[in-house]
Backbone bond lengths (Angstrom), bond angles and torsions (degrees), N, CA, C in turn:
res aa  C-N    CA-C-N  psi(-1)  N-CA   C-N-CA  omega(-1)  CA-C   N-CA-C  phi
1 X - - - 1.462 - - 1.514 111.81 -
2 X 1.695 125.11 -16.95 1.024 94.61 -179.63 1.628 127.56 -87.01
3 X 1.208 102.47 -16.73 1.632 96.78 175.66 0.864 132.74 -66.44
4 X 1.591 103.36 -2.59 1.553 124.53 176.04 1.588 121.11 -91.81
5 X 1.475 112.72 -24.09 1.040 140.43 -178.33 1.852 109.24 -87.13
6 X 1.542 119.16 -36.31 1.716 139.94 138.65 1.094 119.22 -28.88
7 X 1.798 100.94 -65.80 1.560 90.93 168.00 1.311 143.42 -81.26
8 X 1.276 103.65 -12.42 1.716 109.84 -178.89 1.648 109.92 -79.42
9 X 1.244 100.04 -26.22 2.037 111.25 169.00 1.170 114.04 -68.98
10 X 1.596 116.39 -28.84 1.389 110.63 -178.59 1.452 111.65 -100.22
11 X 1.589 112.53 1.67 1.397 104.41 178.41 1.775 110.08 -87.77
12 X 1.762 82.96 -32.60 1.774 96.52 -176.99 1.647 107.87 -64.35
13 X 1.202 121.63 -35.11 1.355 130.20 -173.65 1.916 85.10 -65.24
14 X 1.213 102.57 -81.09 1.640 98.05 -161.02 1.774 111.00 -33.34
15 X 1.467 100.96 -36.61 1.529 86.78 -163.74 1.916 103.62 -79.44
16 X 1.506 108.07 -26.80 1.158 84.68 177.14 1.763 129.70 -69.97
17 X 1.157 93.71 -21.49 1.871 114.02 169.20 1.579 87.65 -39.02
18 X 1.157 84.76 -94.81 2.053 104.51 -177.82 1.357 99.35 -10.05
19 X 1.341 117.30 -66.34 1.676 102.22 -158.79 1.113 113.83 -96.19
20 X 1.921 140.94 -6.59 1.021 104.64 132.67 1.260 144.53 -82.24
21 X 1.564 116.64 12.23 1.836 113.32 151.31 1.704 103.15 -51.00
22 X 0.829 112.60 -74.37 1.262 143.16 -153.72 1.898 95.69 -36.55
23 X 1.530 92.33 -46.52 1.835 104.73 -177.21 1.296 94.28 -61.00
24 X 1.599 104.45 -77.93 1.919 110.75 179.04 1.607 105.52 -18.41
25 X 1.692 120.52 -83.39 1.213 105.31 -178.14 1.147 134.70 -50.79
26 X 1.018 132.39 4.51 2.179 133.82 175.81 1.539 94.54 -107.14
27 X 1.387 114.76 -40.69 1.770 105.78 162.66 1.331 112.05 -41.29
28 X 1.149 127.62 -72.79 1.277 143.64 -167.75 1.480 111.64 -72.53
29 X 1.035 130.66 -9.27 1.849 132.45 162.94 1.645 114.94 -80.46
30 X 1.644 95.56 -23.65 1.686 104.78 176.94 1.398 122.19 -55.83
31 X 1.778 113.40 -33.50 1.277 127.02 -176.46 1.798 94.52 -49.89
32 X 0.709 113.56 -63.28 1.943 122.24 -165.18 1.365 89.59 -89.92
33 X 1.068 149.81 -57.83 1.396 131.53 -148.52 1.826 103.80 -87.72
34 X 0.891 127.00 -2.23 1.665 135.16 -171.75 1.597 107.01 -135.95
35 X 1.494 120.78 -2.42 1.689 120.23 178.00 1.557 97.19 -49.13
36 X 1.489 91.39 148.28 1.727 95.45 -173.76 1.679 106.86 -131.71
37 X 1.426 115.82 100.06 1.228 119.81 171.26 1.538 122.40 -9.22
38 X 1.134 107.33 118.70 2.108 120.86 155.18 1.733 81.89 99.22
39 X 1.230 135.65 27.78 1.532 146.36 -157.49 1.713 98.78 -128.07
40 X 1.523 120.94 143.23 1.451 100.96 175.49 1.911 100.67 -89.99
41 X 1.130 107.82 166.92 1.610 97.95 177.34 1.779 84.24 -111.21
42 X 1.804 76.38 159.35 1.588 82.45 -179.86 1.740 132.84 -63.12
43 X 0.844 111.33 7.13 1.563 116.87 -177.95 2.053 94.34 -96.04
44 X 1.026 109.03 -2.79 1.475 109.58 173.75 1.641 110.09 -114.58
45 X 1.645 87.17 119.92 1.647 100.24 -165.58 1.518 113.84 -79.26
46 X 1.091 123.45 136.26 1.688 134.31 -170.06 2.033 95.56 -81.51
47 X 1.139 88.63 136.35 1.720 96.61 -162.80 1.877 90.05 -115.79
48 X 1.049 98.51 169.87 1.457 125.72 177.58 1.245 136.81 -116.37
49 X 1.868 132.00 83.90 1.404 108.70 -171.57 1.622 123.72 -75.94
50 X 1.489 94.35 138.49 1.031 101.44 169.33 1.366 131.51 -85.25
51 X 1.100 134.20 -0.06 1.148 124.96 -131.72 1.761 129.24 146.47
52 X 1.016 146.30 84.44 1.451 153.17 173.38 1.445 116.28 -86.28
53 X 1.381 110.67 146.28 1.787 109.54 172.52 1.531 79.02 -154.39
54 X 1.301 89.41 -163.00 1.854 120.81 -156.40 1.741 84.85 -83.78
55 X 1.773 110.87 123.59 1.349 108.64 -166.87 1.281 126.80 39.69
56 X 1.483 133.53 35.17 1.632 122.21 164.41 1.632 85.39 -151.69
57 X 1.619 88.74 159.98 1.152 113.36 -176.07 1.927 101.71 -133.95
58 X 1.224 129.98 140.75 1.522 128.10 -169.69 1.738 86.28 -113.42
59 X 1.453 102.55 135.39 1.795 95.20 167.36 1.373 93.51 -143.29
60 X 1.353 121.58 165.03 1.369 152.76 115.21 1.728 91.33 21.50
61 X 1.656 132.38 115.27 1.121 158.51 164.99 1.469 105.91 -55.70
62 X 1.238 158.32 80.65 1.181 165.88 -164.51 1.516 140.31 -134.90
63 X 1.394 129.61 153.11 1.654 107.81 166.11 1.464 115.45 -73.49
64 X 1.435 109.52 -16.48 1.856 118.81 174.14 1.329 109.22 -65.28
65 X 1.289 117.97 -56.98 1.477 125.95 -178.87 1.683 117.10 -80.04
66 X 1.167 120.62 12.99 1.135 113.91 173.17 1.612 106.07 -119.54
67 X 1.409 121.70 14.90 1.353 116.15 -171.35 1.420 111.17 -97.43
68 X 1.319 108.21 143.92 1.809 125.18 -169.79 1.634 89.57 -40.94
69 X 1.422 94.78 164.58 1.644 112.14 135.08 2.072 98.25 101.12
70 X 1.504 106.91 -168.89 1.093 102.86 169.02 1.578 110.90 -112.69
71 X 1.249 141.25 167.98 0.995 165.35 -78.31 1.733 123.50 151.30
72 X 1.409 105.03 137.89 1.436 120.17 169.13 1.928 92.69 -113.21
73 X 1.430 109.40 132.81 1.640 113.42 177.14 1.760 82.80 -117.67
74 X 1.171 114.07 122.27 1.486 112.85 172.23 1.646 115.14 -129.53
75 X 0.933 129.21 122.20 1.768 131.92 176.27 1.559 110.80 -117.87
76 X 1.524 123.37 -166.74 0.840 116.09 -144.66 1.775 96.20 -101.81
77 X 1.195 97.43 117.59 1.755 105.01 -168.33 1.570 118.20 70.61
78 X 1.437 108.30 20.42 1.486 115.25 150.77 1.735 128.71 -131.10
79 X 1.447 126.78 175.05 1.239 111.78 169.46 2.224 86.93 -164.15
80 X 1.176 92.42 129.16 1.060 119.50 177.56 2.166 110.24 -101.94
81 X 1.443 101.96 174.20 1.893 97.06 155.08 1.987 85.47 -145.55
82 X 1.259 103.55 143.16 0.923 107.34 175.58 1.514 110.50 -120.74
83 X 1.513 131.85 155.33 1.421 129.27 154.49 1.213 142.71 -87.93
84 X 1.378 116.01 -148.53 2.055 100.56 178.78 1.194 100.17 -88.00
85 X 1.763 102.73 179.64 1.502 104.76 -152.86 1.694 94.74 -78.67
86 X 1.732 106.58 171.53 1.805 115.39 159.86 1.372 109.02 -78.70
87 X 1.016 134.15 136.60 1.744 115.32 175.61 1.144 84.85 -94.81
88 X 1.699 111.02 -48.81 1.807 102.73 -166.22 1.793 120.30 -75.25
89 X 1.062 107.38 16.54 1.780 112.49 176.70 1.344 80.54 -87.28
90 X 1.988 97.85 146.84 1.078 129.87 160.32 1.592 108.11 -61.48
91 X 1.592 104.48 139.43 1.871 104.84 -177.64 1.607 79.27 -153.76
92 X 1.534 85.67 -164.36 1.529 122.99 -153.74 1.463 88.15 -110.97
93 X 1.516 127.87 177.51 1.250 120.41 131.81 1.440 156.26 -64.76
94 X 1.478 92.50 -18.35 1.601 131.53 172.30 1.524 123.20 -106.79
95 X 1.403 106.64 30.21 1.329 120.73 -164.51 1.710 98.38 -150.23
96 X 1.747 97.68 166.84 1.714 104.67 177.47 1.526 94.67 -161.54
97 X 1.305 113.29 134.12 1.427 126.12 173.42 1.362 129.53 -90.77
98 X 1.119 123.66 75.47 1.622 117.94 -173.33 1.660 109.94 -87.32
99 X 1.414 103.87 165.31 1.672 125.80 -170.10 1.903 87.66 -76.27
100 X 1.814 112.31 128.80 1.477 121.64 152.73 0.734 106.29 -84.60
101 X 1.303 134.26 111.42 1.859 135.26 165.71 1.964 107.74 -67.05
102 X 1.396 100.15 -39.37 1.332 98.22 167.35 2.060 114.65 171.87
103 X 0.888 105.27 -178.32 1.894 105.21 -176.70 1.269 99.26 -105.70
104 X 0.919 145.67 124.27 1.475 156.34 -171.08 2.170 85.35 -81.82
105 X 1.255 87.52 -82.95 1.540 92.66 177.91 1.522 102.43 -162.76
106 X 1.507 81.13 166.80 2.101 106.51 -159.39 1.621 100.29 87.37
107 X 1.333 86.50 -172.25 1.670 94.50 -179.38 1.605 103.89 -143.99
108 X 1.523 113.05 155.24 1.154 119.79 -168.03 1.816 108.80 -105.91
109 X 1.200 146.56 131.09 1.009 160.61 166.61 1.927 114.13 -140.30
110 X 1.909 77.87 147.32 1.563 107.19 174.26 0.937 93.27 -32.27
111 X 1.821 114.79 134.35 1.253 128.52 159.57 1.316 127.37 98.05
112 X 1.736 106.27 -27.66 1.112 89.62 -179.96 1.603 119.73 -91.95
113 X 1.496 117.52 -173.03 1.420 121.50 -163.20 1.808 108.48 -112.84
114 X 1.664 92.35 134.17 1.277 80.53 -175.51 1.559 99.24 -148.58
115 X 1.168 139.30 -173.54 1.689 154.18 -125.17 1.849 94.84 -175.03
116 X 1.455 100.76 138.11 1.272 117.31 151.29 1.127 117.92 -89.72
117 X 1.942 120.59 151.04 1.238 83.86 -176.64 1.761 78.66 -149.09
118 X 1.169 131.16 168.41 1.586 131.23 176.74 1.755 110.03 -86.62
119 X 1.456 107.78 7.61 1.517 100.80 172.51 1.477 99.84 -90.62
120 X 1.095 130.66 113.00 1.602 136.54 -155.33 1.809 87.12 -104.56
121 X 1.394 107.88 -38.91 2.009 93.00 173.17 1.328 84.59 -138.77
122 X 1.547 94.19 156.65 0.940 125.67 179.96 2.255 114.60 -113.75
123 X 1.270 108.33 -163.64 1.821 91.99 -154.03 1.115 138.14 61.66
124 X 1.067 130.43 -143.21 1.956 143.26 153.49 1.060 148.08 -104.46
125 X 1.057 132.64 156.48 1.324 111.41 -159.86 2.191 119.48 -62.96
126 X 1.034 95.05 -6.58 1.751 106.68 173.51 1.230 108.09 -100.33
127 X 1.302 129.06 0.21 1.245 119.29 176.80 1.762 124.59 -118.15
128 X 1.638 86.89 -21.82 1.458 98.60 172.00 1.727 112.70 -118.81
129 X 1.149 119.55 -4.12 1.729 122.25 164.46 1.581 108.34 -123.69
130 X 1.202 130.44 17.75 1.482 116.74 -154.31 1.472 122.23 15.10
131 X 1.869 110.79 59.85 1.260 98.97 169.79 1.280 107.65 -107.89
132 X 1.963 143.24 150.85 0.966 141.00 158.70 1.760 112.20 -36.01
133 X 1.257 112.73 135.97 1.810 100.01 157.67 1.712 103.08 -159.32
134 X 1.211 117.49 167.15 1.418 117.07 162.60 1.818 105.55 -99.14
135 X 1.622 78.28 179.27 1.467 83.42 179.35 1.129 97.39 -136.90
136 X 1.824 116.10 127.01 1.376 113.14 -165.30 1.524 95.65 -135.23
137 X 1.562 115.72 174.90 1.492 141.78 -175.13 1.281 87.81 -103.20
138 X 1.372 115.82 133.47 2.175 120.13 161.25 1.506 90.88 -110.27
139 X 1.275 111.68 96.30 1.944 94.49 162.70 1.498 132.51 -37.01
140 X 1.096 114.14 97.98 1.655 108.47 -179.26 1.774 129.99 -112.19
141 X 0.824 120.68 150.20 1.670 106.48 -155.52 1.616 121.45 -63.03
142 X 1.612 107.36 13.57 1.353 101.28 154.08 1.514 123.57 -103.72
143 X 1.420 105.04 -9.17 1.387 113.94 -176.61 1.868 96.79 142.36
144 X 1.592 117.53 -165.26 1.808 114.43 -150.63 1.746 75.50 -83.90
145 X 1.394 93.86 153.83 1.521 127.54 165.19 1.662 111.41 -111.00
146 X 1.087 108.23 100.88 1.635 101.73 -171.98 1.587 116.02 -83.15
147 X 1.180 137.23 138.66 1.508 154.29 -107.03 1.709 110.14 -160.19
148 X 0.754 118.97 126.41 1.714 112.23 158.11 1.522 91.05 -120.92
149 X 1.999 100.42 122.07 1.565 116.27 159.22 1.856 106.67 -116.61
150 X 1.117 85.85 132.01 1.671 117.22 175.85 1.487 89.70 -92.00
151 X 1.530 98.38 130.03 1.848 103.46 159.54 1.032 120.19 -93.56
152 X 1.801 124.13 170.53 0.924 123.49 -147.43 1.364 111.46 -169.23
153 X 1.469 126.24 112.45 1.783 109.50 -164.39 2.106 110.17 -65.55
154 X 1.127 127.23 -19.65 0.960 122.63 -178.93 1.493 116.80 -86.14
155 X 1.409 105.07 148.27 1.971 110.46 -168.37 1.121 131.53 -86.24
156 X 1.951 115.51 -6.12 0.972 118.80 140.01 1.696 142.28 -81.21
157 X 1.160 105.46 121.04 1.800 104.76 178.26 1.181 119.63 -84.78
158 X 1.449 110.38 164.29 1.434 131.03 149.22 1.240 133.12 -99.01
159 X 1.513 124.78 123.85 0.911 110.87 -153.27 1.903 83.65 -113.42
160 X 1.472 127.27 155.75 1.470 122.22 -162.66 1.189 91.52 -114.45
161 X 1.528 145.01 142.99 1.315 137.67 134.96 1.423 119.79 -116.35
162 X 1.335 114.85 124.81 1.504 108.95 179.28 1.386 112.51 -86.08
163 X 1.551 114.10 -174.91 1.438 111.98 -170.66 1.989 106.80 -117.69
164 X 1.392 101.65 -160.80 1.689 114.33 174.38 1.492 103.17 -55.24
165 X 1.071 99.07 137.11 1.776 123.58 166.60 1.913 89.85 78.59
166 X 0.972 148.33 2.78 1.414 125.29 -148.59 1.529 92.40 -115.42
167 X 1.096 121.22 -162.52 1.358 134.76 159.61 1.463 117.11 -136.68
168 X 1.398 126.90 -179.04 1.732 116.59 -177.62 1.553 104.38 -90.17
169 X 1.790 131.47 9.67 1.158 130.17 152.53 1.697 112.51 -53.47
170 X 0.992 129.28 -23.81 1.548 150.29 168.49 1.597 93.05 -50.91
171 X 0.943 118.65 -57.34 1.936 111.35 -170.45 1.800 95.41 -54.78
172 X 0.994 125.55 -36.74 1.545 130.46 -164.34 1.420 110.99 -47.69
173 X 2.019 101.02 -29.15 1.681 100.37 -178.87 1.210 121.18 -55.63
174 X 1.571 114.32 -12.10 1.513 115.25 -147.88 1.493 95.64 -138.06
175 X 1.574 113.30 12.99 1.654 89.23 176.90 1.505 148.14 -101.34
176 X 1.552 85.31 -8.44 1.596 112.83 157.21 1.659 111.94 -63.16
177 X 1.275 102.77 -46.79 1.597 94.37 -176.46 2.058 111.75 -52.19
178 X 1.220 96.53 -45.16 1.545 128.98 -149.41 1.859 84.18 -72.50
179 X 1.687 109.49 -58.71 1.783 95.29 -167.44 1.987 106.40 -77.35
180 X 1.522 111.43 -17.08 1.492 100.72 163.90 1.061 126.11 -60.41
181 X 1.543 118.19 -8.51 1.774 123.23 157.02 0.842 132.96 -143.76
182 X 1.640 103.81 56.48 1.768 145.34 125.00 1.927 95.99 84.99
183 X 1.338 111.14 18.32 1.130 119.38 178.39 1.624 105.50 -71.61
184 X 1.513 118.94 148.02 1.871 117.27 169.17 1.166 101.76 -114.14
185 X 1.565 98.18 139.93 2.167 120.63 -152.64 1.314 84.04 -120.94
186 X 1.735 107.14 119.89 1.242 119.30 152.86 1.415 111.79 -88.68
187 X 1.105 133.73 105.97 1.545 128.00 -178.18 1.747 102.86 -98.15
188 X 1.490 119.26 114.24 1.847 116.21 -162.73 1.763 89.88 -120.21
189 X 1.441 92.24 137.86 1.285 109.25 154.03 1.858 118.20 -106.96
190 X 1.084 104.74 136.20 1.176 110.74 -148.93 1.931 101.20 -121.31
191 X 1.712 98.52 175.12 1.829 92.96 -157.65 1.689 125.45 -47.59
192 X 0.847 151.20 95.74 1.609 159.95 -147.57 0.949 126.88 96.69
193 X 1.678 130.55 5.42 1.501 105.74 161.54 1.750 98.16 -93.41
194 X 1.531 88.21 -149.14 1.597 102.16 -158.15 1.645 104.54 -61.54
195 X 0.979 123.36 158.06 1.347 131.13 176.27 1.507 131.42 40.27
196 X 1.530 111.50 9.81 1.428 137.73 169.54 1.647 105.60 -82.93
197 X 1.436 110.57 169.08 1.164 112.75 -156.95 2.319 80.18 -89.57
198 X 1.266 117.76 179.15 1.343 117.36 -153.17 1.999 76.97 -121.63
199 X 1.073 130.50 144.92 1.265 135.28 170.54 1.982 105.56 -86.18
200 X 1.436 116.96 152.86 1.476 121.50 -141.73 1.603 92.95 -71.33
201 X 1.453 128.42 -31.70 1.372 145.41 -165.30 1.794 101.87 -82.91
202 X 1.319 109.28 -21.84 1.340 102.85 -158.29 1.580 142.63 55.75
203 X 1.599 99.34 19.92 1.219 116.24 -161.15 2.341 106.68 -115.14
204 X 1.081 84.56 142.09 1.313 91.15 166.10 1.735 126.63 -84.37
205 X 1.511 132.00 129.09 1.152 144.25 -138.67 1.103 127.67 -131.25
206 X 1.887 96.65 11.26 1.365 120.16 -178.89 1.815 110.63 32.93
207 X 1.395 114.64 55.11 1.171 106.79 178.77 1.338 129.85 85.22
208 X 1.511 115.48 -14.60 1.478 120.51 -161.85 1.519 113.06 -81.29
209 X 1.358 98.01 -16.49 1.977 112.60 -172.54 1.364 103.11 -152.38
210 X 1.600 120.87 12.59 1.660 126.84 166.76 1.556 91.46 -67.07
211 X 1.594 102.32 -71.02 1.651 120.02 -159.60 1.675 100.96 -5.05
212 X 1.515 119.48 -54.71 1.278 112.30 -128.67 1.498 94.20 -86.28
213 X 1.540 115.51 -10.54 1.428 110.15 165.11 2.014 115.79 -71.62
214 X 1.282 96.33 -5.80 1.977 94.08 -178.82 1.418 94.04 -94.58
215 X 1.686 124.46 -35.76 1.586 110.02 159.43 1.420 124.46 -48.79
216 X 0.942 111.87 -42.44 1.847 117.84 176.86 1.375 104.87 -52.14
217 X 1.316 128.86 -68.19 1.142 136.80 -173.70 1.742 109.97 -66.38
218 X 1.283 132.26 -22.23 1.613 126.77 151.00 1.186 100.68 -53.62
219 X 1.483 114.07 -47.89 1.960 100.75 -161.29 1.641 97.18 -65.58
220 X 0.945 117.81 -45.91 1.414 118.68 -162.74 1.468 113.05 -58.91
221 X 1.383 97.64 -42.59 1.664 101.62 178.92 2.070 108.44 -75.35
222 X 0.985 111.71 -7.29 1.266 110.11 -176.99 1.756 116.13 -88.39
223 X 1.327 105.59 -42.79 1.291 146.78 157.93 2.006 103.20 -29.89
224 X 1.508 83.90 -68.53 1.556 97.62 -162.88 1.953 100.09 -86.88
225 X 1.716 133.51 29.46 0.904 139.46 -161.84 1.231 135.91 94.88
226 X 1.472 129.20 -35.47 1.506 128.57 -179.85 1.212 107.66 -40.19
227 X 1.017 105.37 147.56 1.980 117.74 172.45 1.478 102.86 -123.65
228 X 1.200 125.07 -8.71 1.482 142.37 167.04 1.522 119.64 -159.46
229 X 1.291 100.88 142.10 1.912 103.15 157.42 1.575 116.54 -142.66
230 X 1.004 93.92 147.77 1.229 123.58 160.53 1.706 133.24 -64.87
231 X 1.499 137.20 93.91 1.165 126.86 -155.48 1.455 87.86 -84.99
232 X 1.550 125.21 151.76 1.606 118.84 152.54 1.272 97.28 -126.03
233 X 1.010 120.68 153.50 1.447 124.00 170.74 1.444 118.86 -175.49
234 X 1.634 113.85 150.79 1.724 99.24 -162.55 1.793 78.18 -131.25
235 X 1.519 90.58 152.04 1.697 109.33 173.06 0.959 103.12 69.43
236 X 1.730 114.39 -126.77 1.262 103.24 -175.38 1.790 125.01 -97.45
237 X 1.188 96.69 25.15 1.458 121.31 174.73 1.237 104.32 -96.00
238 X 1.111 138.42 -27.34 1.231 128.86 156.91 1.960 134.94 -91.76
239 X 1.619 101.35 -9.58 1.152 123.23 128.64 1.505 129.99 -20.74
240 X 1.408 100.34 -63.60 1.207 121.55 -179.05 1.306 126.19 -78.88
241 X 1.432 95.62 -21.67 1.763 124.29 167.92 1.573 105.66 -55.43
242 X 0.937 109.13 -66.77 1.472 119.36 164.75 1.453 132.22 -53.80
243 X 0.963 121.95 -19.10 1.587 117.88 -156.71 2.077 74.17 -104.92
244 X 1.295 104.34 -44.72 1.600 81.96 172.96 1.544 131.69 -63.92
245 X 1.339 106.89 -45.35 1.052 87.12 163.13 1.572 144.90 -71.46
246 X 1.676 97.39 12.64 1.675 83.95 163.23 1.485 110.36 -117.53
247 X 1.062 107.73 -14.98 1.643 101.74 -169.12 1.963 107.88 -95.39
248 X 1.358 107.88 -14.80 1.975 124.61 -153.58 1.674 95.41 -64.24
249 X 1.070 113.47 96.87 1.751 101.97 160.33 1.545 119.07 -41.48
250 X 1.023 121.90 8.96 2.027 126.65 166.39 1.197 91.40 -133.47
251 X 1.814 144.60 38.17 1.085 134.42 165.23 2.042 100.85 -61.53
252 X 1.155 128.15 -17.91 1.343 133.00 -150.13 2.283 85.89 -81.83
253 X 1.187 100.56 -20.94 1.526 91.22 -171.88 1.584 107.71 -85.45
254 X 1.262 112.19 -29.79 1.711 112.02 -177.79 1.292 108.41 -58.22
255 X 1.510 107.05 127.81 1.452 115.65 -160.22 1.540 102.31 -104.58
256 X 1.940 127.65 -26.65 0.662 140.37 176.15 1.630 116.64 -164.97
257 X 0.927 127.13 162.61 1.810 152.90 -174.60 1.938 110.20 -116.40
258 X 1.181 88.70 124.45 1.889 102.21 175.19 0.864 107.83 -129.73
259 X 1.800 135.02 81.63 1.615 121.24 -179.64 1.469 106.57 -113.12
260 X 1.332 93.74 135.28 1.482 106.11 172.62 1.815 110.90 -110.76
261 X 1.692 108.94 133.63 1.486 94.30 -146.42 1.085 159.22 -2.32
262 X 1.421 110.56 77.71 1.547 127.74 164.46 1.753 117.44 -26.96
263 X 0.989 86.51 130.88 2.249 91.44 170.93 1.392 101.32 -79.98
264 X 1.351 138.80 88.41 1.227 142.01 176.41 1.690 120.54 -81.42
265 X 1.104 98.07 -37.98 1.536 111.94 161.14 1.468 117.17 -127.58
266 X 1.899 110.19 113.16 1.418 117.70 171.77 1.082 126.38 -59.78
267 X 1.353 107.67 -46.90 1.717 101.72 158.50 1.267 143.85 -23.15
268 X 1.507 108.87 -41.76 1.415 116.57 -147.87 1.623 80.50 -103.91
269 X 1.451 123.63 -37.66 1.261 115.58 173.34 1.231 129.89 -65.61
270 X 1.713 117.79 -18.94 1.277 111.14 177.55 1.973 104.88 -82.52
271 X 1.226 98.93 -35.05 1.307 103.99 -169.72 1.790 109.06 -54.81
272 X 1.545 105.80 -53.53 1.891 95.27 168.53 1.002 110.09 -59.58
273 X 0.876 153.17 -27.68 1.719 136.94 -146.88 1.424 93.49 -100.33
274 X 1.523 130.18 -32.65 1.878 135.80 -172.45 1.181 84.41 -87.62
275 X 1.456 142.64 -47.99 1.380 132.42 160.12 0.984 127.37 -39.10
276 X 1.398 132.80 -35.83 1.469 117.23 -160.30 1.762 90.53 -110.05
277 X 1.085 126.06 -11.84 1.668 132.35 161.16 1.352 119.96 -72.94
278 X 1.981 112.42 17.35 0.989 117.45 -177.30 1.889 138.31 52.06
279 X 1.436 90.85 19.71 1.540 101.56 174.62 1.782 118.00 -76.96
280 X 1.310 101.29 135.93 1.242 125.82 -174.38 1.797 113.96 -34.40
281 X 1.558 146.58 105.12 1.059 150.48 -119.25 1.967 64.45 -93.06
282 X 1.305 135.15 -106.12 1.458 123.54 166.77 1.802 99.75 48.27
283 X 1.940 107.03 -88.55 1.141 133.88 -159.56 1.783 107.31 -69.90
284 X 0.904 113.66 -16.23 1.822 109.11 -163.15 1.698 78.20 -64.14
285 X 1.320 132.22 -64.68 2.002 100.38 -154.91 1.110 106.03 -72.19
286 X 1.294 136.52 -15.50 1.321 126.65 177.22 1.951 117.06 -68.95
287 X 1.380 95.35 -24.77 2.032 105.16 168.77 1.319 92.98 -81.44
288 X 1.388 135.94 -32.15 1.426 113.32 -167.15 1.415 116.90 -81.63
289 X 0.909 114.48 -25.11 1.975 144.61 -179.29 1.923 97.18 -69.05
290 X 1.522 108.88 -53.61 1.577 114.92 -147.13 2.066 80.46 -76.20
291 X 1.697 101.95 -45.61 1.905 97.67 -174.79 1.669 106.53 -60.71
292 X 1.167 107.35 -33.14 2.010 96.16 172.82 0.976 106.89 -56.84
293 X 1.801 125.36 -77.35 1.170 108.26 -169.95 1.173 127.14 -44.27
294 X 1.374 126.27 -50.16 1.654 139.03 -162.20 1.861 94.76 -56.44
295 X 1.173 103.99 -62.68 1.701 94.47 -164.54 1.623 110.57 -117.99
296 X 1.616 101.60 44.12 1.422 114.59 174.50 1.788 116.55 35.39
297 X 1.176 142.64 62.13 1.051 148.29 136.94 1.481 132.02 -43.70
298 X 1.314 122.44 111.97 1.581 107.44 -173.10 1.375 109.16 -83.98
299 X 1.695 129.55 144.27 1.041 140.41 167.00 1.970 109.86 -58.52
């Protein structure tokens, strides 16, 4: 009996191995498949203020905090926009001084923790650009996708899609540019963020079954006049940019594509993000395997 008793320990051992890989990897697919809009994802490093004065802000020494351009700094019950760095402000070595353009709201103090983020304003577009807009429903095949469209005397649109971690306050970067040449901005929130209908899995799809909400919103804009649009979309909003235009039965109206980093390979995206959530190097194909199956991704 005992080799029999050997093997049944070593079968029970293997299978329990097996299934907690199996757990580990669906843990670790959650990072990307469960990211939750206006949220930092983990590949975005949590910074530290040091420090505020009259226009400067001191943070956390970083490759996050040292990157060109302007900026949304958002923490928990605040949101700032920040600018490029001071070289010539006095710092630390472990520190970097960038330009505060201003605090949207909350307040910033020593110590606390905060995230860059590409939503540079936050609200609506009348509240954070004083631009006119409605606020409309796009029927989409899970139910209404709610929308802010800016009008626009010209008949081609834009239609906005934002990406992972963001929200459709993200179209806002671009909408001053967009109504100074009389263009109309569909800005869509689409199935899982806020006030969108929730998809049956609850899972994010990197685009694979978003798309058909950026078709909804072509029909709608075509419907309501467009004779063309324009998809923009960054990450996996522009992902989605794409997948419409190849698969969209009104692909014939897209007049043009604006993507600002596309997810071209899921892989490589699930793998940083289970990476930077500190999952076991071992475990990364087993999250990449558990996010295919879970929300059907094609290889």
């Amino acid at each position: 009996m005992r080799p029999l008793k050997a093997t049944a320990a070593a079968v029970t051992a293997v299978v329990a191995a097996g299934l907690a890989s199996v757990a580990a990897g669906r843990l670790a697919s959650d990072v990307a498949l469960k990211a939750t809009g206006g949220r930092p994802l983990p590949t975005e490093p949590r910074l530290t203020v040091h420090g505020t004065a009259a226009g400067q802000i001191t943070l956390t020494r970083d490759l996050a905090s040292l990157r060109p351009g302007t900026y949304g700094l958002a923490g928990d019950g605040s949101h700032a926009v920040v600018g490029p760095v001071l070289e010539s402000a006095p710092h630390t070595a472990d520190t970097v001084v960038r330009r505060l353009d201003g605090v949207t709201h909350g307040t910033l103090a020593p110590g606390d923790s905060v995230w860059l983020t590409p939503n540079v304003h936050v609200g609506n577009p009348r509240t954070a650009l004083g631009l006119d807009h409605a606020d409309v429903d796009v029927p989409g095949e899970l139910g209404a996708l709610p929308a802010w469209f800016l009008p626009g005397d010209r008949d081609t649109w834009v239609i906005a899609v934002h990406g992972l971690g963001t929200t459709r306050e993200h179209a806002m970067n671009v909408m001053s540019f967009l109504r100074a040449r009389r263009l109309p901005v569909l800005a869509l929130a689409y199935r899982g963020d806020l006030g969108a209908p929730r998809p049956a899995d609850g899972l994010n799809h990197l685009g694979e079954t978003e798309w058909r909400d950026v078709d909804a919103a072509i029909r709608y804009a075509v419907r309501y006049g467009a004779r063309r649009v324009v998809l923009l979309g960054w990450s996996t909003g522009a992902t989605m940019a794409l997948r419409a235009a190849e698969h969209s039965a009104v692909r014939e109206h897209i007049a043009g594509l604006i993507l600002d980093s596309p997810v071209l390979s899921w892989e490589a995206t699930l793998r940083a993000l289970a990476r930077a959530r500190h999952t076991p190097a071992p475990l990364l194909p087993l999250a990449v395997r558990a996010a295919q199956g879970r929300a059907g991704l094609h290889a």
